[in-house]
C-alpha positions as CSV (number, residue, x, y, z in Angstrom):
1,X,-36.7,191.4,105.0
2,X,-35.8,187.9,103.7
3,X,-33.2,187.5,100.9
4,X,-34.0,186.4,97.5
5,X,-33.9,182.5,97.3
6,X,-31.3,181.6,95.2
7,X,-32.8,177.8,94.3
8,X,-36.2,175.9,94.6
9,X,-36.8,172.5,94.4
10,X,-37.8,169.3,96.6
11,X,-34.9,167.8,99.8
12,X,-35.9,163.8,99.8
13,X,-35.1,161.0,102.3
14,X,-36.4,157.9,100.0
15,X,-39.6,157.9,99.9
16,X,-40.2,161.5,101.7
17,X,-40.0,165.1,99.6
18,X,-40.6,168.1,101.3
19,X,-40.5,171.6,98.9
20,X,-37.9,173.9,99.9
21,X,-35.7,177.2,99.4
22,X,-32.1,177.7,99.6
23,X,-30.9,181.4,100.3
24,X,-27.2,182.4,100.9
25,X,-25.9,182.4,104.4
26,X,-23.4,185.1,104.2
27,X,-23.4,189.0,102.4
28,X,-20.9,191.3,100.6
29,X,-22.9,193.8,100.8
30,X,-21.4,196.2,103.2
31,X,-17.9,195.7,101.6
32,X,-15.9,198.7,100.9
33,X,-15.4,198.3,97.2
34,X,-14.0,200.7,94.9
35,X,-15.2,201.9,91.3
36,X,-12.5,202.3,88.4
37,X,-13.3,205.7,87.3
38,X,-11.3,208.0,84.0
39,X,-8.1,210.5,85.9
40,X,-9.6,213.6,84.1
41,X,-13.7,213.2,83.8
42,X,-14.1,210.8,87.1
43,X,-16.7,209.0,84.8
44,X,-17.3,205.7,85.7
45,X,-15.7,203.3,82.9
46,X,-17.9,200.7,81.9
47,X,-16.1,197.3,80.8
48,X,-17.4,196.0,77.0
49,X,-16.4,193.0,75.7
50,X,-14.0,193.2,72.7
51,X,-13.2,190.8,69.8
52,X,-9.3,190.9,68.5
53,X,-10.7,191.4,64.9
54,X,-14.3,192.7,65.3
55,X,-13.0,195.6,68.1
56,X,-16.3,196.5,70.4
57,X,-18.7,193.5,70.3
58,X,-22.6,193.4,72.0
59,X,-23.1,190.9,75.0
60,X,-26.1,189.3,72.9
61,X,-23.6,188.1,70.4
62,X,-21.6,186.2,72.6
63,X,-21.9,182.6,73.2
64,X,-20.6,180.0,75.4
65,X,-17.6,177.6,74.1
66,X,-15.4,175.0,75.5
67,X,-11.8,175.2,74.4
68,X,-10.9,171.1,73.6
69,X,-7.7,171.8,72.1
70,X,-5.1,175.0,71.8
71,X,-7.4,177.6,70.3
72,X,-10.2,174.9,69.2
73,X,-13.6,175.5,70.7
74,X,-16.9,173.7,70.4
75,X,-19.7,176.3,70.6
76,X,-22.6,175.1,73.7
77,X,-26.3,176.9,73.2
78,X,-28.5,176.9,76.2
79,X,-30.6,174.2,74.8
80,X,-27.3,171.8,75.2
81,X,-27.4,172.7,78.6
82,X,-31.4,171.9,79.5
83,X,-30.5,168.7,77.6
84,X,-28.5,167.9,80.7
85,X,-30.4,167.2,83.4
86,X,-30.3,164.8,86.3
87,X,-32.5,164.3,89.1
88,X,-29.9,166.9,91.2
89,X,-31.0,169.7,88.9
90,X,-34.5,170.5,91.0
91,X,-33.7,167.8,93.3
92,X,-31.5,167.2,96.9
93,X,-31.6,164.1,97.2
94,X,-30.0,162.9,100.6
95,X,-27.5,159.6,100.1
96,X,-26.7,159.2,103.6
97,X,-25.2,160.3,107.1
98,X,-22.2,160.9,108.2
99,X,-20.6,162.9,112.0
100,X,-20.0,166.2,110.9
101,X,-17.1,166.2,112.5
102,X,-15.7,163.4,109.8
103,X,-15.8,166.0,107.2
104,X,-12.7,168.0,106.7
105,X,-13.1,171.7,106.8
106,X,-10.5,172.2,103.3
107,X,-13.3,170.7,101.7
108,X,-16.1,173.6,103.3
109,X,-17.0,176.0,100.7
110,X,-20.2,178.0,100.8
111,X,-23.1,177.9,103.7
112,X,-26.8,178.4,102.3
113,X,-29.9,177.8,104.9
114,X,-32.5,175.8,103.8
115,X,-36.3,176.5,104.7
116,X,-39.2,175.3,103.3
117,X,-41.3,176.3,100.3
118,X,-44.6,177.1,101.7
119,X,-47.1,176.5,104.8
120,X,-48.0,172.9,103.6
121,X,-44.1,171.8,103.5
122,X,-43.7,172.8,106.9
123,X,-44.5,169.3,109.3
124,X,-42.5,167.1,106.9
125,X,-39.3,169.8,106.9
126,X,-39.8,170.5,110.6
127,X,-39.8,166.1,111.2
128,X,-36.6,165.5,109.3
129,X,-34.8,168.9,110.6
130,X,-35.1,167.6,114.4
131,X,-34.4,163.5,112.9
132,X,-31.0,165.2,111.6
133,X,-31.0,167.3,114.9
134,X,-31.4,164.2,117.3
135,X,-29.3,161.9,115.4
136,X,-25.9,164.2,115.5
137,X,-25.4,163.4,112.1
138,X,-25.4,165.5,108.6
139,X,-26.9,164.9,105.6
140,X,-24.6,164.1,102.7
141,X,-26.5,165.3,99.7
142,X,-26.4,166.3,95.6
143,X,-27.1,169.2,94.2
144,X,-26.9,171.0,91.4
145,X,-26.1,175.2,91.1
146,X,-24.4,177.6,88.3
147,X,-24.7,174.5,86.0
148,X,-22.4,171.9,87.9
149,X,-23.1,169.1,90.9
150,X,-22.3,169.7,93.9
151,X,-22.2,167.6,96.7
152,X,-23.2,169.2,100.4
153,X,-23.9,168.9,103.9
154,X,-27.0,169.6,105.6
155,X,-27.7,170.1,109.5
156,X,-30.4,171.2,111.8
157,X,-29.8,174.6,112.5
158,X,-32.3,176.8,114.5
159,X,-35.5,176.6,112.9
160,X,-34.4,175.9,110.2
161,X,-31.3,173.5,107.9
162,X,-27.8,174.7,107.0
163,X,-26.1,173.4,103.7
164,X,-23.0,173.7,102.6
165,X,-21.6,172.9,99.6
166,X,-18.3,171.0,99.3
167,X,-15.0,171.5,97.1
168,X,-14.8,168.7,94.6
169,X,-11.3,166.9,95.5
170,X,-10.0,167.7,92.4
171,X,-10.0,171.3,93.9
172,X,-8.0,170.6,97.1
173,X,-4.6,170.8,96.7
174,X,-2.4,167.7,98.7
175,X,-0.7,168.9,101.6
176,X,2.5,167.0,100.8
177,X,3.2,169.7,98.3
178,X,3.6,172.3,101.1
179,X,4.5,170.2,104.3
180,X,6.9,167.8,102.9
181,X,9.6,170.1,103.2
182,X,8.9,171.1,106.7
183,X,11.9,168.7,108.9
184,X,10.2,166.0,110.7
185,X,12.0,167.3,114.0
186,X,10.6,167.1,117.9
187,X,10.3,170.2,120.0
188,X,12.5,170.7,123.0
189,X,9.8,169.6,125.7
190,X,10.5,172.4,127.7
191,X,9.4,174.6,125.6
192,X,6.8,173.1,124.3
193,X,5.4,173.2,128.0
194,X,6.0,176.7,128.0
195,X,3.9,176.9,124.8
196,X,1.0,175.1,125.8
197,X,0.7,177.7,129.2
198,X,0.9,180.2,127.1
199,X,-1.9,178.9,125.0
200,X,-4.0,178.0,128.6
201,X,-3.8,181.5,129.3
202,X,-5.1,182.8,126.1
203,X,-8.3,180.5,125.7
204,X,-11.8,182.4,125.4
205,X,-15.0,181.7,123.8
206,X,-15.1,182.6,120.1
207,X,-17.5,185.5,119.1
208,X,-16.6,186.8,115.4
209,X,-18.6,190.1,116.5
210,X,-14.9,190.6,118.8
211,X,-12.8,190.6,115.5
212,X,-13.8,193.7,113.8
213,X,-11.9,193.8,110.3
214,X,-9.1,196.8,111.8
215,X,-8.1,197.5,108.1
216,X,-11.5,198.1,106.3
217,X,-12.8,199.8,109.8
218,X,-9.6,202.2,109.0
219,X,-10.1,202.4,105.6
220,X,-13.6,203.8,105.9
221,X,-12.0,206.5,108.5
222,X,-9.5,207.7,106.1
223,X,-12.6,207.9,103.5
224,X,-14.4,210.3,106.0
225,X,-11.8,212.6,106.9
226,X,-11.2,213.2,102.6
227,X,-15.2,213.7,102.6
228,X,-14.5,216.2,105.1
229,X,-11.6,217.8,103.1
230,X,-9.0,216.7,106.1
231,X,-6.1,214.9,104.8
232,X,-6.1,211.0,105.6
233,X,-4.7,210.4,109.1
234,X,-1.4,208.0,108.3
235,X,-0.9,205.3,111.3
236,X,2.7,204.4,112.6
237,X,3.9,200.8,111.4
238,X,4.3,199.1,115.1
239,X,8.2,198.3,115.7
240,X,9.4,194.8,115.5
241,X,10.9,195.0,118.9
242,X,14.4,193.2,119.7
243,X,15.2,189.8,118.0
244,X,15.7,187.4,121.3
245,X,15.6,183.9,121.5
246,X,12.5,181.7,121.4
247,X,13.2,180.7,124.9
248,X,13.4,183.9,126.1
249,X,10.2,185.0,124.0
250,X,8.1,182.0,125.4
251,X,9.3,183.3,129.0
252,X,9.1,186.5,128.7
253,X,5.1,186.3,126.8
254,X,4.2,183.5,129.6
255,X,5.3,186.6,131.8
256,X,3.6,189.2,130.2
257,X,0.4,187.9,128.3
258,X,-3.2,188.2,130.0
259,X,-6.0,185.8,130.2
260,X,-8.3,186.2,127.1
261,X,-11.3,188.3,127.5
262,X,-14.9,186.0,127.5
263,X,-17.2,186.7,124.6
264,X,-20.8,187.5,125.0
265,X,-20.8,184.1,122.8
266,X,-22.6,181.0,124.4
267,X,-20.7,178.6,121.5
268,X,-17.9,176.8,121.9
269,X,-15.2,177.5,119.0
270,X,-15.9,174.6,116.1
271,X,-13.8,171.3,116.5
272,X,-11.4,170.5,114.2
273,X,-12.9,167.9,111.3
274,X,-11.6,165.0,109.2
275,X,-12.4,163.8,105.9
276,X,-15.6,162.6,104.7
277,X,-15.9,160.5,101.0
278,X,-19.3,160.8,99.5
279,X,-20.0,159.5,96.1
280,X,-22.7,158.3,93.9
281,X,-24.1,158.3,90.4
282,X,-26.5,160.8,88.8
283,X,-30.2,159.5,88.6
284,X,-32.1,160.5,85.9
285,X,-34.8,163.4,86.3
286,X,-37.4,162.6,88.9
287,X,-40.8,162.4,87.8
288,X,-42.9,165.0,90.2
289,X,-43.6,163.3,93.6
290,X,-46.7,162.0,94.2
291,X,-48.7,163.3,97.3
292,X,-48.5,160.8,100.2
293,X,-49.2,161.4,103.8
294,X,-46.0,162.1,106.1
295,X,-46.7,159.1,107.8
296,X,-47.2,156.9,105.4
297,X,-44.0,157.9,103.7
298,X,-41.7,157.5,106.5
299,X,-42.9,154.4,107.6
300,X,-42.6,152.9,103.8
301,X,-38.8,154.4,103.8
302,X,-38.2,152.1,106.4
303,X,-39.4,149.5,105.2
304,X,-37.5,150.1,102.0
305,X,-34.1,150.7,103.8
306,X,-33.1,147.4,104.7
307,X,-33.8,146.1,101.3
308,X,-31.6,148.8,99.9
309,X,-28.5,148.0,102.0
310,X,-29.2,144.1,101.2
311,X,-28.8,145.3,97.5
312,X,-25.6,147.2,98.1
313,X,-24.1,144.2,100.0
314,X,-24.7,141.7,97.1
């Protein structure tokens, strides 16, 4: 059955629009979670906002404010936040192309897919999925969810695109703060070889179907054996083994460790990326697109794309 959409709106390269849907790439579903339930009546306890003066408060009296000083809020109604909208708001409007491997993987936050709205947007969404899928690049794109812009990737995946939206710099923490204090020393190259044979002898082909989460997959065992009355089986804490020296350990692992098992997986494990800036301004809210032929609109974008880059460089 396919997932709830979780946005609607047009993707457009210049002159072409194609209506499309964006539904979330990944589930929690099938999470173990846990309910916080009263010691004595094992009722369910149900969490209720409360005001320090007021006690017990209804949701439908609660509004939205933004604290601009200690303690000093300015109140924001829904019709504050309709006023703000920007051509992002129903809108993915693609500002240009970029390797994907030139876009750090700190900056990665959540994957969507991206299919189109409807039988007539298929042709143009199934032309610029195989344009991004020919060129090697990815899309570098605006858009906005849970009232904020985003900026995101897009790529031809499948039959379909993949989007992902990206952390906001602001967000990513500088390295320096954690790796500065790490001595700038080099490793003795001996071992260092030692290292790298080690790591020869351990390369496979990533499948994620291979690495099972061990502590949820216990976790649901223990709940079965308590649904069966048992008590829970407790595992033994593996020893830590003898403390030797890192030569010896890098011997004595080259010595012992195994060549990796293959996956069933046909992909090769992702490369490692580097940074990607993409910035631009808002635009204001599009006026609805008006209906062109595929064609005709891809040829005119070409045409307007040199006159656009003549602009920038003046």
């Amino acid at each position: 059955m396919t997932p709830r959409s979780s946005w609607k709106g047009y993707l457009k390269l210049s002159l072409v629009t194609c209506p499309v849907k964006l539904y979330p790439a990944t589930s929690t579903n099938e999470r173990i979670r846990f309910n916080q339930l009263h010691k004595d009546t094992h009722n369910r306890i149900n969490m209720k906002p409360v005001d320090p003066e007021l006690g017990i408060v209804e949701r439908s009296d609660l509004v939205k404010g933004y604290e601009y000083e200690d303690k000093q809020y300015i109140i924001i109604d829904d019709s504050d936040l309709e006023a703000v909208r920007i051509e992002s708001s129903h809108t993915i409007n693609i500002e240009s192309f970029v390797d994907e491997a030139e876009v750090d993987t700190i900056y990665e936050d959540a994957p969507y897919y991206l299919a189109p709205d409807g039988a007539m947007a298929e042709e143009t969404f199934v032309v610029l999925r195989e344009a991004l899928r020919q060129s090697g690049k990815v899309a570098i794109a605006r858009l906005v969810m849970s009232s904020r812009e985003r900026v995101v990737t897009i790529g031809a995946r499948d039959n379909g695109m993949f989007l992902h939206t990206l952390r906001n710099p602001t967000e990513v923490r500088a390295s320096a703060e954690v790796f500065d204090s790490i001595p700038e020393t080099k490793p003795d190259p001996e071992m260092l070889q030692l290292a790298q044979a080690l790591i020869k002898q351990k390369v496979a082909k990533f499948d994620p179907k291979m690495y099972e989460d061990r502590y949820e997959t216990a976790l649901m065992a223990m709940i079965r054996e308590k649904l069966k009355g048992h008590k829970p089986i407790i595992a033994d804490v593996p020893e830590r083994g003898n403390v030797i020296n890192l030569m010896d350990a890098l011997k004595a692992s080259l010595g012992q460790a195994k060549p990796a098992a293959a996956s069933k997986s046909k992909d090769e494990a992702p490369a490692k990326k580097t940074t990607a800036k993409a910035a631009a301004e808002p635009a204001a809210k599009p006026a609805a697109p008006k209906k062109v032929s595929l064609k005709d609109a891809l040829a005119a974008s070409e045409a307007v794309a040199p006159k656009t880059t003549a602009r920038k460089k003046a």
